[in-house]
C-alpha positions in Angstrom: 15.4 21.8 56.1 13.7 22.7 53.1 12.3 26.2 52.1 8.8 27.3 53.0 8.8 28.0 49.1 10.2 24.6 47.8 7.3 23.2 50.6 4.6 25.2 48.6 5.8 23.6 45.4 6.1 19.8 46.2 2.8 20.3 48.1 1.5 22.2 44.6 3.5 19.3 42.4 1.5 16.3 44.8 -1.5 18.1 45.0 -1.5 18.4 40.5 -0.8 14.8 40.0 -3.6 13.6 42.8 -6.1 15.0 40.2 -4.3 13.2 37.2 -2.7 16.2 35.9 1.1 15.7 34.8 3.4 18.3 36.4 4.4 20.7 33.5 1.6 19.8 31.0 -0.4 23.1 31.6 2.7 24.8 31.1 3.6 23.0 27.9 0.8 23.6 26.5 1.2 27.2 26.4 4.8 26.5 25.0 2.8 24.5 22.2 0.5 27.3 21.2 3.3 30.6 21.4 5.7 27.7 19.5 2.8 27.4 17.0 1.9 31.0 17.0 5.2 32.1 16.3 6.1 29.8 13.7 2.8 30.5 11.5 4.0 34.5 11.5 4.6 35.6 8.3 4.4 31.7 6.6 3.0 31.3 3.1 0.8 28.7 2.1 -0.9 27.6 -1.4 -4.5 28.2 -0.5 -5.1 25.6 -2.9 -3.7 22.3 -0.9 -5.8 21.1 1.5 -3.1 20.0 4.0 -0.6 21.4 5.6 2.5 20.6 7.9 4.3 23.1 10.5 7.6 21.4 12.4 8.4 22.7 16.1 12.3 21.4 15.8 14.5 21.1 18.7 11.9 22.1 21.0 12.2 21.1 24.9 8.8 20.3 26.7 8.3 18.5 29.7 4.8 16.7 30.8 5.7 14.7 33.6 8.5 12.3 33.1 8.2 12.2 29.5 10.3 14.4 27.6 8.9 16.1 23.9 12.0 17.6 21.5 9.8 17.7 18.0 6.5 18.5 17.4 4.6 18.1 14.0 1.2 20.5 13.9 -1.1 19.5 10.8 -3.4 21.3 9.8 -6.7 19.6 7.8 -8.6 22.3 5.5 -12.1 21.3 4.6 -13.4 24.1 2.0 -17.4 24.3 2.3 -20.4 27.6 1.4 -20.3 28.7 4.5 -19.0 32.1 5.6 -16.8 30.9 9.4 -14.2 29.6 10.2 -14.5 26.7 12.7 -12.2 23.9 14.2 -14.0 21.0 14.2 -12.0 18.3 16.1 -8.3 17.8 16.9 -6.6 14.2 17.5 -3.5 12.2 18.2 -2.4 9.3 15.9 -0.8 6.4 17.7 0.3 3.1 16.4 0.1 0.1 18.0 0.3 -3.9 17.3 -2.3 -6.6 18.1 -0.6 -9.0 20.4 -0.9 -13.4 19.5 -2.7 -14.3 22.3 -4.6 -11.4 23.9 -6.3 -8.2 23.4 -3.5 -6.1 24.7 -2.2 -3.8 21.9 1.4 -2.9 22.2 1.6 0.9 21.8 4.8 1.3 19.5 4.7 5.5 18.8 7.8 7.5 20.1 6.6 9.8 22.8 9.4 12.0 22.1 7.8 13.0 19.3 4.3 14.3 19.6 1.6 14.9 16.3 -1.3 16.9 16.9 -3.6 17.4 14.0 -6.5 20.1 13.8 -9.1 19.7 11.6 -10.9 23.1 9.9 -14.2 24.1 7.9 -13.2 27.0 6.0 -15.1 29.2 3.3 -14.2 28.3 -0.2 -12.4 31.3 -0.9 -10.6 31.2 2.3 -7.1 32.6 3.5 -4.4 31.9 5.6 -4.5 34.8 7.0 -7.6 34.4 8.2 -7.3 31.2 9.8 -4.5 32.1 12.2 -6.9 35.1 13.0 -9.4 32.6 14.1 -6.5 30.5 16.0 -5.8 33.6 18.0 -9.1 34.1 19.0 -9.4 30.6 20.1 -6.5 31.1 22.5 -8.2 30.1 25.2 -9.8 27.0 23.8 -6.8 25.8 22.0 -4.2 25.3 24.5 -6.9 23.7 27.0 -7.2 21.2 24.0 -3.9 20.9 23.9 -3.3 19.9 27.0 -6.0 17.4 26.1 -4.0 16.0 23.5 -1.2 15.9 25.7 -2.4 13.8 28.0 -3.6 11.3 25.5 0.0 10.9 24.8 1.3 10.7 28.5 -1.1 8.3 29.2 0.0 6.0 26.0 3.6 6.6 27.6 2.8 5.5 31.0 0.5 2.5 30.3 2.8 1.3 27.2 -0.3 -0.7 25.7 -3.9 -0.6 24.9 -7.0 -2.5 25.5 -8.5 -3.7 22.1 -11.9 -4.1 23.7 -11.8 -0.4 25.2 -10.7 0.7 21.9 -13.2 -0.8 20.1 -16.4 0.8 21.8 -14.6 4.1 21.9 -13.9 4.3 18.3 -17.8 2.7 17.8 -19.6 6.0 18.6 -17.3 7.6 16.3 -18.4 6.5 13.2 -22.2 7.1 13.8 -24.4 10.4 12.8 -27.9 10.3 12.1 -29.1 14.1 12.3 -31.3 13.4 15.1 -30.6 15.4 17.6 -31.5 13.2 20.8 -29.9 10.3 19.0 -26.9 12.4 18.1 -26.5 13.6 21.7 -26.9 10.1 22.7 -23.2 9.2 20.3 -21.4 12.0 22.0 -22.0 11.0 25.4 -20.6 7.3 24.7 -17.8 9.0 23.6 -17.5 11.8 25.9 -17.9 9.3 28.9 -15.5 6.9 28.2 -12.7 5.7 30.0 -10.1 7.1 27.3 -11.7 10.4 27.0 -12.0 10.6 30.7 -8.3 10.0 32.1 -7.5 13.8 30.1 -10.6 15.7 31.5 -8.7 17.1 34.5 -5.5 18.7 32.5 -7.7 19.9 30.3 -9.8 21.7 32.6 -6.3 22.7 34.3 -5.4 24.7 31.5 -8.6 26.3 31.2 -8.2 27.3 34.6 -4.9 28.5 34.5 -5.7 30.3 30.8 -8.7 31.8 31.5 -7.2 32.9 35.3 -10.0 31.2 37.3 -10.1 32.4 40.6 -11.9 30.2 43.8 -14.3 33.5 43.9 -15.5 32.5 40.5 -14.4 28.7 40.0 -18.2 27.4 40.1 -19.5 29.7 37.5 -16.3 28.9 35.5 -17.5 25.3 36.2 -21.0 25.3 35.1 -20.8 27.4 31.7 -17.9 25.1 30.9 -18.7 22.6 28.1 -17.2 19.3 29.7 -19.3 20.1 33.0 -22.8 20.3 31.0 -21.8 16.9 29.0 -20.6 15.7 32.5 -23.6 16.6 34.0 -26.2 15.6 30.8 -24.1 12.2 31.5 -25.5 12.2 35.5 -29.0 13.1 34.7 -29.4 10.5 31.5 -32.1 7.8 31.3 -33.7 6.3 28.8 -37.4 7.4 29.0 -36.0 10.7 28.7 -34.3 9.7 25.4 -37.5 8.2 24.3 -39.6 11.1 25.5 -37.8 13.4 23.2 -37.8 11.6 20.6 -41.4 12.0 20.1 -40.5 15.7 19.3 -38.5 14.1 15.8 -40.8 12.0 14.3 -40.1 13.8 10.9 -36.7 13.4 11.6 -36.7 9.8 12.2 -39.3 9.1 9.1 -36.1 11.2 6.7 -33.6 8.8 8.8 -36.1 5.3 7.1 -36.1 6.6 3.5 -33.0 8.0 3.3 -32.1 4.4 4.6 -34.5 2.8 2.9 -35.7 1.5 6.0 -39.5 0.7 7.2 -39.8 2.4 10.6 -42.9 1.1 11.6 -46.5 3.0 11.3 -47.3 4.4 15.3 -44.6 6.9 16.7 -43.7 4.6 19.4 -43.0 2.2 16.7 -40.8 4.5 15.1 -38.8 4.9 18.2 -38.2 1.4 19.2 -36.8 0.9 15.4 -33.9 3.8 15.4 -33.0 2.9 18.9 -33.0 -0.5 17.5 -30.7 0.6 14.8 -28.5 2.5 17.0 -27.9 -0.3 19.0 -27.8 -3.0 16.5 -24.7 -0.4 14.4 -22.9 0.4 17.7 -22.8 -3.6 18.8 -21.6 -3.9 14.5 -19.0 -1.2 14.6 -17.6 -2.4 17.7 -17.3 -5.5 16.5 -15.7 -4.5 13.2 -13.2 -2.2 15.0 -12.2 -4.9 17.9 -11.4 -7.9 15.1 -9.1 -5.0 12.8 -7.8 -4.2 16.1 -6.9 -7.8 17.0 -5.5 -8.5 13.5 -1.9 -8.9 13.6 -0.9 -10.2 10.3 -2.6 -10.8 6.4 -2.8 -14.2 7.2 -5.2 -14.0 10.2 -6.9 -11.3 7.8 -7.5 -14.2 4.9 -8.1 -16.9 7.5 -9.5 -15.6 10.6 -8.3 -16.0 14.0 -6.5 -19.2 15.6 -6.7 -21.0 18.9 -6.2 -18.7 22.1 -6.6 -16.1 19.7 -9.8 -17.1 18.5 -11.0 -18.1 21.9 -10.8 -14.3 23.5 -13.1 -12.7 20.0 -15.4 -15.4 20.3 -16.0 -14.5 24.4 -15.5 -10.7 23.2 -18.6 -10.5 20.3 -20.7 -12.9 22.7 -20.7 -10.4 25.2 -21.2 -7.9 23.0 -24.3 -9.0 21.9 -25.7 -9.7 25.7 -28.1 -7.2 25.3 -30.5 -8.4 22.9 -33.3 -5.4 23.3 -33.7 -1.9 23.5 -34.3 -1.3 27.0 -31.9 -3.6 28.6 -29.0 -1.8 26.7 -29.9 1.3 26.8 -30.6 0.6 30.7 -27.0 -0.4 30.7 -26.2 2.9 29.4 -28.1 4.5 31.3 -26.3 3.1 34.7 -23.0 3.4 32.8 -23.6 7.3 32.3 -24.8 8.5 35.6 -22.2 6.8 37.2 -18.9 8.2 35.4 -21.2 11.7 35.2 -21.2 11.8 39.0 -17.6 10.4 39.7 -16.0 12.9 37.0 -17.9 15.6 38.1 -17.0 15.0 41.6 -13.2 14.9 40.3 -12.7 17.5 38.4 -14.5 19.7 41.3 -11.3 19.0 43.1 -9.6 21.5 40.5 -11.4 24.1 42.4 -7.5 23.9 44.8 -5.6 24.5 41.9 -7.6 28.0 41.5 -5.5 31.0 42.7 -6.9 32.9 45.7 -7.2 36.5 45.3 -5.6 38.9 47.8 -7.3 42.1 47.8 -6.2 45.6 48.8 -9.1 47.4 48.8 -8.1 51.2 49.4 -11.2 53.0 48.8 -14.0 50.8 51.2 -17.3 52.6 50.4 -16.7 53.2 46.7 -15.2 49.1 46.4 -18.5 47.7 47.8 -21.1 50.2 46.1 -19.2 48.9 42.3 -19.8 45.4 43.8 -22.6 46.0 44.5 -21.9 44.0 48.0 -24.9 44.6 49.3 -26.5 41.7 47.5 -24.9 39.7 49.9 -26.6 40.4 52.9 -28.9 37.3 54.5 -31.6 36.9 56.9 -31.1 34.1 58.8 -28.2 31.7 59.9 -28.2 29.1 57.6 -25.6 26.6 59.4 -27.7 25.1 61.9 -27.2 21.9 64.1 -28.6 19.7 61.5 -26.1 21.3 58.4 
């Protein structure tokens, strides 16, 4: 008969993976950042390059049944007149190959060897020093991100392939930016929301948890001041009068958007509106598009001559649907659905994390002095609130 203790950890190890978190990725994280840490100590650089490369050799990480034995960390250094130092975004580079007859892309990276690369906006006269200063601070937000990245990779592992059409509209939103703020929130959420983005959610916020020692006592704060909550939960309450309500507030902004475009937005505000959500929609239906037929092409000579036969059959059905919508409120309606729906089901997931918070035992020795610093009386209540109708 097994051990109450090996019972605690396959019920901890089924309990993890039900929530789409890979046993050990939390933990390899961790392993990834101290790896890191430790091998940036006492490392010199020439300030002067604007890329650099830092190999974890012979390493020995474990995220689920995929095992990790080199790591590559590259670091991106973007030198602007500012006075911070700020990661801007981290990613995973995979390769993959168009297949000849359908939009499956065969995912041809070796897992065992995992690339992470962190982009950084630095001052101009900037230091290394400095930048693993601000990569200790981040501690906390780093290896969450990690894990992140992680999963990205386990999930490539596990599916062996890629969706050409799911590709495409994630990488769309991606290559959009109009300085408009509702607009610009509007990008994020297509990315945020999507189905790529969304299967690493949970081990991300399982890291957080774990890093940032998140106790059931104090997981819903945790939970609403986190950032992937608010965008989950901007995502739930979405709709498209909202987006065109506020835009009223950016009428100078939009006017900029036209000449900077050179681009007649119309004369009324509500004019105004419909043409940059017209524009929005008209570049993300382009760049998915552009993105799904690179995607698709396997060779130079379907790049000269275009697609062939089945081949050409699934892009043709592909851009016709893409182009279903053929107005501003229909798609942005479609959005709209699309948004509420993955804000309340992700939302609703990654509340289950709230079991993989630790429970705090307490021995309180001193009673009176432990509830006047806690000021416990606070808690007190007037009536019973779990009547027969609760």
């Amino acid at each position: 008969m097994a051990s109450k203790s090996n019972l605690k950890l396959t019920i901890k190890k089924i309990l993890i993976e039900s929530l789409g978190v890979p046993e050990g990725i939390v933990e390899t994280s961790e392993k990834l950042y101290e790896d890191l840490m430790r091998s940036l100590h006492n490392t010199s650089v020439d300030e002067n390059d604007d890329e650099f490369e830092f190999d974890l050799d012979n390493v020995n990480y474990k995220v689920g049944d995929l095992d990790i034995d080199f790591v590559k960390v590259i670091f991106e250094i973007n030198k602007r007149d500012i006075n911070d130092y700020v990661i801007t975004s981290y990613s995973t580079p995979f390769r993959s190959r168009a297949n000849t007859d359908n939009d499956k892309l065969e995912v041809v990276t070796n897992f065992n060897e995992f690339i992470v690369k962190i982009v950084f906006v630095v001052p101009k006269d900037w230091s290394f020093d400095k930048l693993v200063d601000l990569l200790k601070r981040e501690k906390s937000e780093i290896i969450p991100t990690f894990s992140h990245e992680l999963m990205h990779a386990y999930d490539f592992y596990k599916r062996k392939y890629d969706m050409a059409s799911g590709r495409a509209k994630y990488q769309a939103p991606q290559n959009l930016y109009l300085d408009i703020k509702p607009i610009d929130n509007f990008l994020h959420l297509l990315y945020f929301t999507h189905a790529i983005e969304n299967t690493v959610r949970s081990s991300e916020l399982a890291a957080a948890v774990k890093i940032n020692k998140v106790t059931r006592d104090n997981f819903l704060d945790f939970l609403k001041k986190d950032t992937t909550y608010k965008n989950l939960n901007d995502a739930k309450n979405f709709s498209y009068e909202k987006l065109k309500s506020e835009l009223k507030n950016y009428i100078p902004e939009i006017d900029e958007f036209g000449n900077h475009i050179n681009q007649y937005m119309g004369d009324t505000d509500e004019e105004k509106i419909d043409e940059v959500l017209r524009l929005i929609r008209v570049n993300l239906i382009n760049n998915t598009g552009d993105s799904y037929m690179d995607l698709m092409t396997l060779n130079h000579i379907e790049q000269m001559f275009g697609f062939q036969g089945k081949k050409n059959e699934i892009v043709k059905k592909f851009l016709k649907k893409l182009v279903k919508f053929d107005n501003n409120e229909d798609f942005f309606k479609n959005e709209e659905k699309l948004f509420n729906f993955i804000g309340d089901k992700m939302i609703r997931k990654i509340s289950k994390l709230y079991d993989m918070a630790a429970s705090e035992n307490k021995s309180i020795k001193e009673w009176d002095l432990h509830h006047k610093i806690n000021n416990s009386i606070k808690n007190i209540t007037t009536e019973i609130k779990f009547g027969a109708n609760y």
